[in-house]
C-alpha positions as CSV (number, residue, x, y, z in Angstrom):
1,X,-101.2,-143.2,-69.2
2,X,-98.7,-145.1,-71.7
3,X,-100.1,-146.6,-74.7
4,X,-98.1,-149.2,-75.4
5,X,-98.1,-152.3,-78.6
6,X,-98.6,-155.3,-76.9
7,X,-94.9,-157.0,-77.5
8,X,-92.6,-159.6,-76.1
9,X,-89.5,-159.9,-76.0
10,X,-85.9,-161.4,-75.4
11,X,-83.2,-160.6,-73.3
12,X,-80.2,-162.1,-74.6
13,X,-77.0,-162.1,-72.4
14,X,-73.3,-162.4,-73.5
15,X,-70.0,-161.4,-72.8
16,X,-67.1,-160.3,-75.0
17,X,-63.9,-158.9,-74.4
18,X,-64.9,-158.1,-70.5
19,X,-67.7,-156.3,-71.6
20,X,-71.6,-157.4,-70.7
21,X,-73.7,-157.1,-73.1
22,X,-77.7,-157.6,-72.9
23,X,-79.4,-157.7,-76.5
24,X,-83.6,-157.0,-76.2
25,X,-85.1,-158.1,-79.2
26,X,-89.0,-157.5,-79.5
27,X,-90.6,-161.0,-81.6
28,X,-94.0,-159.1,-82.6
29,X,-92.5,-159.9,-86.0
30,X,-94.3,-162.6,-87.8
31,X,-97.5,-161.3,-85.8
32,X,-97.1,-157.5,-87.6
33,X,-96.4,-159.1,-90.9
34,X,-99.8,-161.6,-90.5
35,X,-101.5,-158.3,-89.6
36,X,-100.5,-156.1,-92.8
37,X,-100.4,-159.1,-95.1
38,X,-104.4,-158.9,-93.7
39,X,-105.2,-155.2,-94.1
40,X,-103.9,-155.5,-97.8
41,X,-106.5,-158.5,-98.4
42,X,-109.2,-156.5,-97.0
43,X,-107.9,-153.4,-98.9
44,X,-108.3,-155.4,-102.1
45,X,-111.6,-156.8,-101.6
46,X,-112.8,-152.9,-100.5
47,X,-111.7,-152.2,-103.8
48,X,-113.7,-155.1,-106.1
49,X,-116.4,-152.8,-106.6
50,X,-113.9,-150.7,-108.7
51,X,-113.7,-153.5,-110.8
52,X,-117.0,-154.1,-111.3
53,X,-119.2,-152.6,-113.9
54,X,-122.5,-152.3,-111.5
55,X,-121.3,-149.8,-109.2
56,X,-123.2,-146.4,-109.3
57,X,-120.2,-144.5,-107.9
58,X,-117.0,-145.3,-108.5
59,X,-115.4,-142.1,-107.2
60,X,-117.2,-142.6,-103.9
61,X,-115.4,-146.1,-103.4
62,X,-111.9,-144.9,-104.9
63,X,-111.9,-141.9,-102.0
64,X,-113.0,-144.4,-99.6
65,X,-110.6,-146.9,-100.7
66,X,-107.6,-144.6,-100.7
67,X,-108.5,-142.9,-97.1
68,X,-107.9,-146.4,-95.7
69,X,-105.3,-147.3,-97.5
70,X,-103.4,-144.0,-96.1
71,X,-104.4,-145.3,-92.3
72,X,-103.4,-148.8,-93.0
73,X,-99.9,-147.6,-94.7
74,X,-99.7,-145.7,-92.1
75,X,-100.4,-147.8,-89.1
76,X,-98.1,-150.6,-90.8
77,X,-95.3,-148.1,-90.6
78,X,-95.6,-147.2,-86.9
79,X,-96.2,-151.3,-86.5
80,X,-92.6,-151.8,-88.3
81,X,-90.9,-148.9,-86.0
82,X,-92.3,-150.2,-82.7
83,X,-91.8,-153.9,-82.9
84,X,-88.6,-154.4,-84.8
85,X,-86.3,-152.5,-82.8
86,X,-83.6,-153.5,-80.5
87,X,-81.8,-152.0,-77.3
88,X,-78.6,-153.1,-76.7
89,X,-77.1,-152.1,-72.7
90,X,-73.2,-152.7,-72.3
91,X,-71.2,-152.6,-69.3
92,X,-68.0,-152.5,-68.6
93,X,-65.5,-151.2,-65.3
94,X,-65.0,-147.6,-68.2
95,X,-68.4,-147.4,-69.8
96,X,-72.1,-147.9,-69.5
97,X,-74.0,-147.9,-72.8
98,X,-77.5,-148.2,-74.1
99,X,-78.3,-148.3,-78.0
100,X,-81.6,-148.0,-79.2
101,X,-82.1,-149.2,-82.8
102,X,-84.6,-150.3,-85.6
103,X,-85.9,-149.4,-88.8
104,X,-87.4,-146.1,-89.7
105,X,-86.0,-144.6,-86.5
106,X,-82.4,-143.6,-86.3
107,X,-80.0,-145.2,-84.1
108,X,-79.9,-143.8,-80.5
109,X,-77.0,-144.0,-78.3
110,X,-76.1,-143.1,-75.1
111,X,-72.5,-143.4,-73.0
112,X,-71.4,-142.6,-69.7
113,X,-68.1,-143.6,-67.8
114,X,-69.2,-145.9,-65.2
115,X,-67.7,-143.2,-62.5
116,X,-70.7,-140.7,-63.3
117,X,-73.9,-143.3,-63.5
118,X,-75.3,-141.9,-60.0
119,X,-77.9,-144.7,-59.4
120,X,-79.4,-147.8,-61.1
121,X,-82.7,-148.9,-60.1
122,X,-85.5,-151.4,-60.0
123,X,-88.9,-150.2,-60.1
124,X,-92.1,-152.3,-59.6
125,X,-94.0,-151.6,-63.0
126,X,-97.0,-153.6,-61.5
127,X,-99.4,-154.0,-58.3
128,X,-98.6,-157.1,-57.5
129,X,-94.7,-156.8,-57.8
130,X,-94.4,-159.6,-60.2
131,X,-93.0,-157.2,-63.3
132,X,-90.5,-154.4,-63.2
133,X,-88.4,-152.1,-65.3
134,X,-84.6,-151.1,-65.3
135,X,-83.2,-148.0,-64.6
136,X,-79.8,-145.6,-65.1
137,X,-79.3,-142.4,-63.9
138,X,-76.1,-141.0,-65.2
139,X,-75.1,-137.9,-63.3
140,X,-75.7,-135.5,-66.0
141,X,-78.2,-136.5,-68.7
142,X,-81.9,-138.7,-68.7
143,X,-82.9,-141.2,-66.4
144,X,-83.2,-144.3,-69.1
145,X,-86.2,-147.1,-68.3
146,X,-85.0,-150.2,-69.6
147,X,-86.5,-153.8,-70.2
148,X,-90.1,-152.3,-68.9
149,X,-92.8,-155.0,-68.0
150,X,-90.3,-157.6,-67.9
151,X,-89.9,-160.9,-65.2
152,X,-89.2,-158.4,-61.7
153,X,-86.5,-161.7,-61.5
154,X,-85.5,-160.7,-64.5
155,X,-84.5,-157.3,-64.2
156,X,-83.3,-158.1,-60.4
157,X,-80.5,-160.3,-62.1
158,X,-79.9,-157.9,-65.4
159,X,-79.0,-155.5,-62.9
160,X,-76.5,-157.0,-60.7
161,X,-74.9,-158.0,-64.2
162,X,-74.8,-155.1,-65.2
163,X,-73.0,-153.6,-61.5
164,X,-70.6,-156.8,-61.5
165,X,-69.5,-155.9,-65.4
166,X,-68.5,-152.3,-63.8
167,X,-66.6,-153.9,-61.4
168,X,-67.1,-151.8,-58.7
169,X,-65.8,-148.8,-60.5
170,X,-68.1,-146.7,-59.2
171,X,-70.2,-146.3,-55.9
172,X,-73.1,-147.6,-57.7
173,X,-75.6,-149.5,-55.7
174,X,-78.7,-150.9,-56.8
175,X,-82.1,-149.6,-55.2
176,X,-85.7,-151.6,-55.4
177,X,-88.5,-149.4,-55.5
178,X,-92.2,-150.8,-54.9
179,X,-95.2,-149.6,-56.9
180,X,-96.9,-147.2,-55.1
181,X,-100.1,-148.0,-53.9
182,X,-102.8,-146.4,-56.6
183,X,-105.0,-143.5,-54.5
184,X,-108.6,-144.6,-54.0
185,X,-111.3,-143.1,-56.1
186,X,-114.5,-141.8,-55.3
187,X,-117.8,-143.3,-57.5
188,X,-119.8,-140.3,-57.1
């Protein structure tokens, strides 16, 4: 099971110098800043009763105060990393690349010469074959899931983008793979 933030996103498409380039861009932004610009409020009024000359125990608040500060400081930094980041996929007939990138993680990259990518596929990321996910095999190295939960429509088109900017370079060809069906369960 994946536990995912829920996020959308954007696929932006352009081309430069014969090179295809799809930008995803994740616009939980202004949501994650509402969010932490909300936990700090409700850290601050937690921590009235410090100001306040009728509290029995001060120490009591102050420890409760800062264990949920630590969690929200926390949480806000894994909301930062998660939903401001970017992949970046470029094609072109030499090289297929995918960039990952965003703050507080470092900048992943990975390359392959469009000779060695051994498959791309679309897989069916839901029952109902609406939503779908893309993905490159390279000869040697990981299997990368791209643009996951996205329009199936979507991903149908990102893909044949992607094997027209490699201009047949390669024996690539693009394989659509349904969901399987989920195995029943018994309600004993």
């Amino acid at each position: 099971m994946k536990l995912r933030l829920a996020a959308t996103s954007v696929l932006e498409e352009s081309a430069l110098n014969g090179r295809y380039i799809i930008t995803e861009i994740l616009t939980g932004k202004g949501a994650a800043i509402g969010a932490m610009a909300f936990a700090g409020f409700a850290l601050m009024v937690m921590a009235m009763p410090l100001l306040g000359s009728n509290t029995i125990d001060k120490k009591f608040v102050a420890y409760l105060v800062a264990i949920f500060a630590t969690m929200i400081i926390g949480i806000s930094l894994l909301l930062i990393r998660n939903t401001w980041r970017r992949t970046i996929v470029s094609a072109d007939p030499q090289t297929v690349e995918v960039i990952f990138a965003g703050p507080l993680s470092s900048t992943r990259r990975y390359a392959s010469p469009t000779m060695s990518i051994e498959k791309i596929e679309i897989v069916h990321t839901d029952v109902y074959g609406v939503l779908g996910e893309l993905r490159i095999a390279p000869l040697a190295g990981a299997e990368l899931h791209l643009f996951t939960d996205h329009a199936l429509r979507d991903v149908k088109r990102l893909a044949d983008s992607v094997l027209q900017a490699t201009a047949g370079a390669a024996a690539i060809t693009i394989t659509v793979i349904p969901m399987a069906e989920p195995a029943p369960r018994s309600y004993r």
